[in-house]
N, CA, C and O atoms as a GROMACS GRO file, in nm:
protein
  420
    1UNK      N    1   0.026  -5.763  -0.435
    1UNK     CA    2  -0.015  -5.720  -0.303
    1UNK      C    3   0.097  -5.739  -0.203
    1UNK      O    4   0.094  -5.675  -0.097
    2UNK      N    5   0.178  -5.807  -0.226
    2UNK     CA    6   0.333  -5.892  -0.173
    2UNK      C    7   0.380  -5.742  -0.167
    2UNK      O    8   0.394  -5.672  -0.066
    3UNK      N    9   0.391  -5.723  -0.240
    3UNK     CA   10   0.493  -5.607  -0.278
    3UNK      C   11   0.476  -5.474  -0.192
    3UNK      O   12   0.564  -5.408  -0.135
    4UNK      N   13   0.354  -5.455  -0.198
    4UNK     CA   14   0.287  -5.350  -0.150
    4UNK      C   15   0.326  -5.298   0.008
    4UNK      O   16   0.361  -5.187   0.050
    5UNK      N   17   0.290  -5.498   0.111
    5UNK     CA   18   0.301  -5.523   0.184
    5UNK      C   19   0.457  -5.507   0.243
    5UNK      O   20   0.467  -5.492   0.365
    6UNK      N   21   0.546  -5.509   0.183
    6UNK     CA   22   0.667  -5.528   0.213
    6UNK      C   23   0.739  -5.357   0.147
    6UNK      O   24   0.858  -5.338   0.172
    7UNK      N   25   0.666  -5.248   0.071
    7UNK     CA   26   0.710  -5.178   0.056
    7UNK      C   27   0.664  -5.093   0.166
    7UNK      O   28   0.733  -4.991   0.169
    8UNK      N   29   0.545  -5.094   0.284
    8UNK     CA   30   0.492  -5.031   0.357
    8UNK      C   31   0.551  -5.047   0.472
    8UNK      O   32   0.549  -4.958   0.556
    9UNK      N   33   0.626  -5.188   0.498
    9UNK     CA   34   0.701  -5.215   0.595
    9UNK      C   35   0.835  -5.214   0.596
    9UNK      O   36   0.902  -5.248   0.693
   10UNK      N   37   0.887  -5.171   0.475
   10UNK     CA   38   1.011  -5.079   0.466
   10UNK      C   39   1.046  -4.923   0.502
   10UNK      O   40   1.151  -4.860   0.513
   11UNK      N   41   0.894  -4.887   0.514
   11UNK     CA   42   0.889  -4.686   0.553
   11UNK      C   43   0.956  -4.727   0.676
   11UNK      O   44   0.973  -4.839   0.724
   12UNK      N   45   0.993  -4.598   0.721
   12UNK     CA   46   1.028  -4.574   0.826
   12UNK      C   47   0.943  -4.574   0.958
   12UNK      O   48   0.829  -4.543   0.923
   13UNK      N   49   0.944  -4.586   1.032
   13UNK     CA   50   0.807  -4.559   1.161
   13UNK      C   51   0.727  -4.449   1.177
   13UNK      O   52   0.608  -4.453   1.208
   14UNK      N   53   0.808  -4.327   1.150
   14UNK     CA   54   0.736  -4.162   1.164
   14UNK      C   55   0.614  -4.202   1.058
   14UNK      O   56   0.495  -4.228   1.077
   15UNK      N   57   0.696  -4.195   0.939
   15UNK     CA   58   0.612  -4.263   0.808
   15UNK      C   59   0.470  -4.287   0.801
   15UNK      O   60   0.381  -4.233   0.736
   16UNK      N   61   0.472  -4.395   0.897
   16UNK     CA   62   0.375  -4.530   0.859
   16UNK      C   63   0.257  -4.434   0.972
   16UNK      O   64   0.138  -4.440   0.940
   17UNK      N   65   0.284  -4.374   1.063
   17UNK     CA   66   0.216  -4.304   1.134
   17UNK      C   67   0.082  -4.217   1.083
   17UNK      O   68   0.138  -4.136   1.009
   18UNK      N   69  -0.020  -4.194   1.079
   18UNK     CA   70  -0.134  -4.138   0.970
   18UNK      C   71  -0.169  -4.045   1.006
   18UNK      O   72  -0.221  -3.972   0.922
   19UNK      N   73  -0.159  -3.987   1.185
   19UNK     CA   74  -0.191  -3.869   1.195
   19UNK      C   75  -0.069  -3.782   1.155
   19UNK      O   76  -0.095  -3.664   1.133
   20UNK      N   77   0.058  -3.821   1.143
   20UNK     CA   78   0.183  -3.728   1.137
   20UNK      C   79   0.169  -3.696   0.978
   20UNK      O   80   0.173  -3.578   0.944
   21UNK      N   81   0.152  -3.798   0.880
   21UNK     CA   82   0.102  -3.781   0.761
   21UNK      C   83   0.046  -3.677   0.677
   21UNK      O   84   0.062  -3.601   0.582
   22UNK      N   85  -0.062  -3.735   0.805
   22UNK     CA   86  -0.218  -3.609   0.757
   22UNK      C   87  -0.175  -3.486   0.798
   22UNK      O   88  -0.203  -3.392   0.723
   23UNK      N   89  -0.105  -3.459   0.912
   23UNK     CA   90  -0.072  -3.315   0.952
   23UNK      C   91   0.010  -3.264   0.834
   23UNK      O   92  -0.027  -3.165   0.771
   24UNK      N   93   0.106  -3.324   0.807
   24UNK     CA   94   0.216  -3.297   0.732
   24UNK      C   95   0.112  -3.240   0.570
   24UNK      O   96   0.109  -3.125   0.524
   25UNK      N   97   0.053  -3.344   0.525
   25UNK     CA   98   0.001  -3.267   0.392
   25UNK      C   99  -0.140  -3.198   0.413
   25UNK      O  100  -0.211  -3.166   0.318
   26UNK      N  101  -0.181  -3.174   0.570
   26UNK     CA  102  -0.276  -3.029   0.581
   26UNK      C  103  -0.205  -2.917   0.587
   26UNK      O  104  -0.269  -2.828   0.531
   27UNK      N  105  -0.072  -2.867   0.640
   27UNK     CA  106   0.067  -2.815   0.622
   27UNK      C  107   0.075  -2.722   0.503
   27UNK      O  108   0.070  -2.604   0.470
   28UNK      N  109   0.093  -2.851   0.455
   28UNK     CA  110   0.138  -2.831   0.275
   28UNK      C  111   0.017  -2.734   0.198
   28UNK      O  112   0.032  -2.628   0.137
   29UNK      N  113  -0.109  -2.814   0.226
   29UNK     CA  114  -0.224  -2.748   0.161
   29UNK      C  115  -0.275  -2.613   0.220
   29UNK      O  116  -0.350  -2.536   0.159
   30UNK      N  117  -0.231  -2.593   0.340
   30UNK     CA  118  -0.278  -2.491   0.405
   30UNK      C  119  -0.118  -2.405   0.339
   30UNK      O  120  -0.147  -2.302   0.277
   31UNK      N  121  -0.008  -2.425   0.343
   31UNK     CA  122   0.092  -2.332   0.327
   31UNK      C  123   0.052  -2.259   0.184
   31UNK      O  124   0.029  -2.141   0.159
   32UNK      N  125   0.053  -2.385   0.098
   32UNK     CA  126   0.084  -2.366  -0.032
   32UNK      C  127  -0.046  -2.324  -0.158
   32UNK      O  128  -0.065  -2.229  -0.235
   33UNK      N  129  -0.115  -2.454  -0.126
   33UNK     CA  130  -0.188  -2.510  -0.197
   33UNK      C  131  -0.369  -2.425  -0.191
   33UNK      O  132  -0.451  -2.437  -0.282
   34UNK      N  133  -0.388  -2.365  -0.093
   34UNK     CA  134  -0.510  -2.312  -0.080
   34UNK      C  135  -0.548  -2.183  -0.114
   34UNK      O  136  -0.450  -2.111  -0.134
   35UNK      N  137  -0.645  -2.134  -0.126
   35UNK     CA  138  -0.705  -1.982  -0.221
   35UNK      C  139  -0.648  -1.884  -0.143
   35UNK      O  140  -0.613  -1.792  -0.217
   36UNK      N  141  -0.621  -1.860  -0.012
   36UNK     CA  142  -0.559  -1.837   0.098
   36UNK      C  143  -0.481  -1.889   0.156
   36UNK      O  144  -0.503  -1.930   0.270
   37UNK      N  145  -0.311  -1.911   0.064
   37UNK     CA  146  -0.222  -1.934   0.180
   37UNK      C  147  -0.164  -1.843   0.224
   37UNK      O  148  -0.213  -1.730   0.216
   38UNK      N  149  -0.045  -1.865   0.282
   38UNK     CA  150   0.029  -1.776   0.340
   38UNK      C  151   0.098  -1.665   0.269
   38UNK      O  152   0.106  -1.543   0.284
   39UNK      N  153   0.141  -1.750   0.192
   39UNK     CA  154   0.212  -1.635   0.023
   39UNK      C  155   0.108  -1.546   0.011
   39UNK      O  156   0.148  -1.430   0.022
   40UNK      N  157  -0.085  -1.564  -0.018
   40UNK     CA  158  -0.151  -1.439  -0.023
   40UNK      C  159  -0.185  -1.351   0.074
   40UNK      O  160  -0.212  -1.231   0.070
   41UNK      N  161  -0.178  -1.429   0.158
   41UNK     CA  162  -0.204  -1.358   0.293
   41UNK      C  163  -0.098  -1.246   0.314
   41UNK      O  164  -0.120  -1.137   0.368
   42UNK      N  165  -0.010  -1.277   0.275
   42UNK     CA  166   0.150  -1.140   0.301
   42UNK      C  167   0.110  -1.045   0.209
   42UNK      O  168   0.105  -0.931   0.256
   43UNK      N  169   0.070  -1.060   0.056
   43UNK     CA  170   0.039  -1.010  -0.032
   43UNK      C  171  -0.046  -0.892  -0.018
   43UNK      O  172  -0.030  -0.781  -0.069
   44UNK      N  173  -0.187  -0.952   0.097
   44UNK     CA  174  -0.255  -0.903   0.069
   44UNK      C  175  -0.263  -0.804   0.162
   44UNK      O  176  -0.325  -0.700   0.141
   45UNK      N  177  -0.179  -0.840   0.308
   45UNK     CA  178  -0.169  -0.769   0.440
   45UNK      C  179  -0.045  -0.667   0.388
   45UNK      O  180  -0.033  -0.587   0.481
   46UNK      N  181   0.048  -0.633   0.288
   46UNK     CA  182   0.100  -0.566   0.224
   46UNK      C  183   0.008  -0.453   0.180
   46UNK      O  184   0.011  -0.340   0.229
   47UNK      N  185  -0.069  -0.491   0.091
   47UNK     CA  186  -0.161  -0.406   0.001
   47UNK      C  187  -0.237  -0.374   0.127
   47UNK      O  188  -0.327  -0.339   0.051
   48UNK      N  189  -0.276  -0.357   0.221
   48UNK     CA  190  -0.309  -0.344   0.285
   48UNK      C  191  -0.272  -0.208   0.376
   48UNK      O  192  -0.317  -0.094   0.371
   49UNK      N  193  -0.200  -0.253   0.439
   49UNK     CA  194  -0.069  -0.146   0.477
   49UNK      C  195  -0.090  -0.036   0.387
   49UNK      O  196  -0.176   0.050   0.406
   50UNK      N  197  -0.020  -0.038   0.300
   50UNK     CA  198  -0.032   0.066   0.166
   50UNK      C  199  -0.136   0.106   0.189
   50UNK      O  200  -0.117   0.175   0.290
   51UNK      N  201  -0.282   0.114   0.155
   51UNK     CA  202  -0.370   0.121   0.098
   51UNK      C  203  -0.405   0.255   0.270
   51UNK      O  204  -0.461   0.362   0.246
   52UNK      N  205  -0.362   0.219   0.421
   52UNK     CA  206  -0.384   0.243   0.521
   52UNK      C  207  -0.296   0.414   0.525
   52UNK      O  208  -0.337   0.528   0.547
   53UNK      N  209  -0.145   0.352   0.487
   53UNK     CA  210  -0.055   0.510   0.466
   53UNK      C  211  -0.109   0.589   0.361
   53UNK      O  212  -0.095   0.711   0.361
   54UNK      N  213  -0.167   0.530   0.274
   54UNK     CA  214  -0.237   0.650   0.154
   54UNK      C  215  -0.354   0.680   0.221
   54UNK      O  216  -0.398   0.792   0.194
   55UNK      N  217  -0.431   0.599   0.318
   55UNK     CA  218  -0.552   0.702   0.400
   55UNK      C  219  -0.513   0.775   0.509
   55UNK      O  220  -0.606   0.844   0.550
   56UNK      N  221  -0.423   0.786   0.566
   56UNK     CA  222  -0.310   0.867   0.583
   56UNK      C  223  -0.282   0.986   0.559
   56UNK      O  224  -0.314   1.083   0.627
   57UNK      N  225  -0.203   0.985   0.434
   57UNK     CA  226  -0.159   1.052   0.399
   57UNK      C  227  -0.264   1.140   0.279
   57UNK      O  228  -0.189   1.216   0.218
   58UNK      N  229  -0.378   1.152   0.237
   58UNK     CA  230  -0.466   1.218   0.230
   58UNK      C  231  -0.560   1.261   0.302
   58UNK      O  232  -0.628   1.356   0.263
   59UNK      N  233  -0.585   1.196   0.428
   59UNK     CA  234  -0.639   1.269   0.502
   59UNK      C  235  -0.564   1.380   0.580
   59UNK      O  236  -0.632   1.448   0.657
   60UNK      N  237  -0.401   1.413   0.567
   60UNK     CA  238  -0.365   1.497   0.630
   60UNK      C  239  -0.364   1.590   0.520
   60UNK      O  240  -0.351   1.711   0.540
   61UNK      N  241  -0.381   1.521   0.358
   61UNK     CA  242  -0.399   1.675   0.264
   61UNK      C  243  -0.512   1.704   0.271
   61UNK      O  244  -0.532   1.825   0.260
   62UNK      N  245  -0.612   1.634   0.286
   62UNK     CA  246  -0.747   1.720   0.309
   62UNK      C  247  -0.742   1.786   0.442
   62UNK      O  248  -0.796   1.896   0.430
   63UNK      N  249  -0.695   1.763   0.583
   63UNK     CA  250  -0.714   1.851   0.671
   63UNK      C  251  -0.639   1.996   0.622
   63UNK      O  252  -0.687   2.105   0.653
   64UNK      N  253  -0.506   1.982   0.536
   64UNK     CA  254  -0.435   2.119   0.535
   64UNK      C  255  -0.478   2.166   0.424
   64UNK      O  256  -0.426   2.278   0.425
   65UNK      N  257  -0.548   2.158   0.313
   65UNK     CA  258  -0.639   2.172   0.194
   65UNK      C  259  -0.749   2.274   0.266
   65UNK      O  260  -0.761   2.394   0.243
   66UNK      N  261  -0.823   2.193   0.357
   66UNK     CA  262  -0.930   2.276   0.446
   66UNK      C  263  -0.936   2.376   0.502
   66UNK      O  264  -1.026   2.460   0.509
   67UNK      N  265  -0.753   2.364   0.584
   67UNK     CA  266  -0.718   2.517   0.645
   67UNK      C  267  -0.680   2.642   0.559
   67UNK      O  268  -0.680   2.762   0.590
   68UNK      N  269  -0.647   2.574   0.434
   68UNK     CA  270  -0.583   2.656   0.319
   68UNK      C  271  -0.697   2.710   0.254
   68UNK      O  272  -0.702   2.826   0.212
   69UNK      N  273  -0.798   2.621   0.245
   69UNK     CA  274  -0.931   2.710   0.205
   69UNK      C  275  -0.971   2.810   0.270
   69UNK      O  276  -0.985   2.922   0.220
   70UNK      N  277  -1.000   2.775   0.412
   70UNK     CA  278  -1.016   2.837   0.500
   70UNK      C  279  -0.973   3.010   0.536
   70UNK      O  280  -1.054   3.100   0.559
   71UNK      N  281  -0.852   3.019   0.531
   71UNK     CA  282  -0.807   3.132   0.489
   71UNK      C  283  -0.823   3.186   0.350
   71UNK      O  284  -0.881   3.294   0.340
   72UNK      N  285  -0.783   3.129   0.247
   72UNK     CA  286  -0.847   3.204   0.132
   72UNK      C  287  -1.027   3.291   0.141
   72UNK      O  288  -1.054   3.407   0.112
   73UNK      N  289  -1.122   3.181   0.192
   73UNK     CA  290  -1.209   3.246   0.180
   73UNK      C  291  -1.203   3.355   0.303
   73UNK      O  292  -1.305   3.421   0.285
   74UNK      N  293  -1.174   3.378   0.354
   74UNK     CA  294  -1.171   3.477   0.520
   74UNK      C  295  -1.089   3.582   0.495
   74UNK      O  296  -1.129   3.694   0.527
   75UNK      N  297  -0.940   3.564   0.424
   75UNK     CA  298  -0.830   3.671   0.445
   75UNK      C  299  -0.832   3.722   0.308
   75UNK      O  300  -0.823   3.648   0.210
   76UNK      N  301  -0.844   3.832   0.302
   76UNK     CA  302  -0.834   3.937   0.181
   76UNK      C  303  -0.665   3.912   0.140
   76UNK      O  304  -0.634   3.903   0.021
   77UNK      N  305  -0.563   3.901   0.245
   77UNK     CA  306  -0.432   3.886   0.175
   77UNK      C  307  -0.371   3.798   0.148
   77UNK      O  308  -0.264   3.788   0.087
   78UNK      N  309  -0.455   3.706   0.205
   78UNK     CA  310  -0.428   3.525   0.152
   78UNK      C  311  -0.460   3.513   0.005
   78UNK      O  312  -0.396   3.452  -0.081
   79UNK      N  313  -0.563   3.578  -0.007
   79UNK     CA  314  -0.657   3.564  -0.140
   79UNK      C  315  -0.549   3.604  -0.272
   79UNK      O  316  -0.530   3.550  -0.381
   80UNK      N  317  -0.496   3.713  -0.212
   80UNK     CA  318  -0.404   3.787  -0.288
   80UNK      C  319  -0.310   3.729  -0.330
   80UNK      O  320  -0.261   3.722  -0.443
   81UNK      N  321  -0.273   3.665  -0.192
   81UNK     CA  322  -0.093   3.598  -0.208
   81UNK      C  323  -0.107   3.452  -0.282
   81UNK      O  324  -0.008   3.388  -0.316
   82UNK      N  325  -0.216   3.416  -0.298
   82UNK     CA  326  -0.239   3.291  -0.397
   82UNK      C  327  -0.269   3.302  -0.539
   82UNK      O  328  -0.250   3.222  -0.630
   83UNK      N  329  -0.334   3.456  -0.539
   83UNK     CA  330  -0.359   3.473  -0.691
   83UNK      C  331  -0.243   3.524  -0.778
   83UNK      O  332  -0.234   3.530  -0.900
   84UNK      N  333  -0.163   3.558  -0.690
   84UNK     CA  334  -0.006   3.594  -0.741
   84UNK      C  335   0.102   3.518  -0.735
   84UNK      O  336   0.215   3.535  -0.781
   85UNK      N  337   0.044   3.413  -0.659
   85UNK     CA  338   0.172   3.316  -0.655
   85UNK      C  339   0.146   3.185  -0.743
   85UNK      O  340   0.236   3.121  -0.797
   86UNK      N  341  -0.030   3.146  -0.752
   86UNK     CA  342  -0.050   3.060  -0.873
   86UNK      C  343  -0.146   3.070  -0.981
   86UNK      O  344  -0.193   2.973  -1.040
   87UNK      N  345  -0.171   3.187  -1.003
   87UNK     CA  346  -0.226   3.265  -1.128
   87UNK      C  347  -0.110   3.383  -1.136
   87UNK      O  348  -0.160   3.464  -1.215
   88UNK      N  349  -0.032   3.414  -1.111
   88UNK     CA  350   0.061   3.562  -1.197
   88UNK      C  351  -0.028   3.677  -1.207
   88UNK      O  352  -0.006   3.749  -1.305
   89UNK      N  353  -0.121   3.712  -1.133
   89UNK     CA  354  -0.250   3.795  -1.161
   89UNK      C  355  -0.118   3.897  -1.078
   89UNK      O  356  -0.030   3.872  -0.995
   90UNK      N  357  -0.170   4.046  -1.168
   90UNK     CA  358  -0.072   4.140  -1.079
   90UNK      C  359  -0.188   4.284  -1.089
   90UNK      O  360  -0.283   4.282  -1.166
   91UNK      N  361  -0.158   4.395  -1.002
   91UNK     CA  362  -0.201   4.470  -1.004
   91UNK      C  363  -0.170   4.553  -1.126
   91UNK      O  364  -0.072   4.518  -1.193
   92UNK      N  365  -0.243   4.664  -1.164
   92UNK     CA  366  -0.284   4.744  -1.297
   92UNK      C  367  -0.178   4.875  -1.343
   92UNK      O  368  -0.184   4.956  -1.435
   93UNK      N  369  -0.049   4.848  -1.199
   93UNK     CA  370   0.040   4.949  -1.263
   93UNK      C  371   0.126   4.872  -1.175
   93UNK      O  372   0.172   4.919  -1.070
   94UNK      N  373   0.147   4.752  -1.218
   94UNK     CA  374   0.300   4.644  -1.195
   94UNK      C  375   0.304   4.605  -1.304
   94UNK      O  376   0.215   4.598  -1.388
   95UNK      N  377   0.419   4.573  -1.308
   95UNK     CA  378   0.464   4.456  -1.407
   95UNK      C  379   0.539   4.286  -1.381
   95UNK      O  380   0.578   4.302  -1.265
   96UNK      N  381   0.563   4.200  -1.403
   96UNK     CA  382   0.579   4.068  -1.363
   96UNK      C  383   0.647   4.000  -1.409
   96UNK      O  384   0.597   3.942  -1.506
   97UNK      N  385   0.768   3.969  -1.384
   97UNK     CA  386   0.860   3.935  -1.474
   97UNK      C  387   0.896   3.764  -1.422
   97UNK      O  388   0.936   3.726  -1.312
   98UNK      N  389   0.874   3.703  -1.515
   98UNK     CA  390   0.884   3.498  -1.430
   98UNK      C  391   1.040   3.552  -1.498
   98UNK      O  392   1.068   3.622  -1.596
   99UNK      N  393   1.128   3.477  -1.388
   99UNK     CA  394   1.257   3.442  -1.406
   99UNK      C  395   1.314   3.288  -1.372
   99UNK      O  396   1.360   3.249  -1.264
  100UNK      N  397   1.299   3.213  -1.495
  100UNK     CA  398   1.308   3.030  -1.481
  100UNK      C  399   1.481   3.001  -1.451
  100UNK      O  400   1.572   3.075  -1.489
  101UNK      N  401   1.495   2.882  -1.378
  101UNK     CA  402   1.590   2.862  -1.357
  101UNK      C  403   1.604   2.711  -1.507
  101UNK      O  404   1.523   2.624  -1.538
  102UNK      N  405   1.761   2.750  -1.573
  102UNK     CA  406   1.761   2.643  -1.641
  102UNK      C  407   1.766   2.512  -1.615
  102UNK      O  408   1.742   2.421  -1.694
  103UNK      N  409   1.807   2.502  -1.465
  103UNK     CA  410   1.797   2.353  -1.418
  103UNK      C  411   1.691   2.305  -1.393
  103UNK      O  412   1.694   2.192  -1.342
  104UNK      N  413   1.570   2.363  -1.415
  104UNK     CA  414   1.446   2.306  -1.348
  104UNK      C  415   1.370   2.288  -1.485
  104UNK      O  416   1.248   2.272  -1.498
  105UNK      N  417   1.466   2.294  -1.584
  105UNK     CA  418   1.400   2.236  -1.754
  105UNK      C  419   1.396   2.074  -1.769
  105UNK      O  420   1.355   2.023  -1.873
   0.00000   0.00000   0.00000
């Protein structure tokens, strides 16, 4: 118990202090140590972010998706210019010739 006594009164003063202590390893447990520290918290306010630019960025393909429908069903030459540009559909006295570029193999 000698020992004890004389190793407690060798700390330093900050040390021996119990609220500086306790702050110090609520600190620790709050930084490190808890289901929620700070490390997940970045993690998760990351994924987060992300998750915000991809609602974003599909809601501006569904608004231009909508307008693109939009005209297809309304314009007779929209209708056209899509069925020829992503079906190859051609009229009954054309012909259609795909010309590939080799760099795009």
């Amino acid at each position: 118990m000698e020992k004890v006594k004389q190793f407690i009164e060798a700390l330093p003063k900050p040390i021996k202090n119990k609220y500086l202590v306790t702050s110090i390893l609520f600190l620790f447990w709050i930084l490190f140590l808890d289901d929620y520290n700070l490390i997940n918290q970045k993690k998760m306010q990351d994924k987060v972010d992300e998750l915000v630019q991809q609602k974003e960025f599909y809601n501006s393909e569904i608004k231009s998706d909508s307008t693109e429908l939009s005209d297809l069903k309304n314009n007779p030459k929209q209708q056209e210019k899509f069925a020829r540009e992503k079906f190859l559909m051609k009229k009954d006295n054309e012909e259609v010739f795909i010309i590939r570029d080799n760099k795009d193999d």
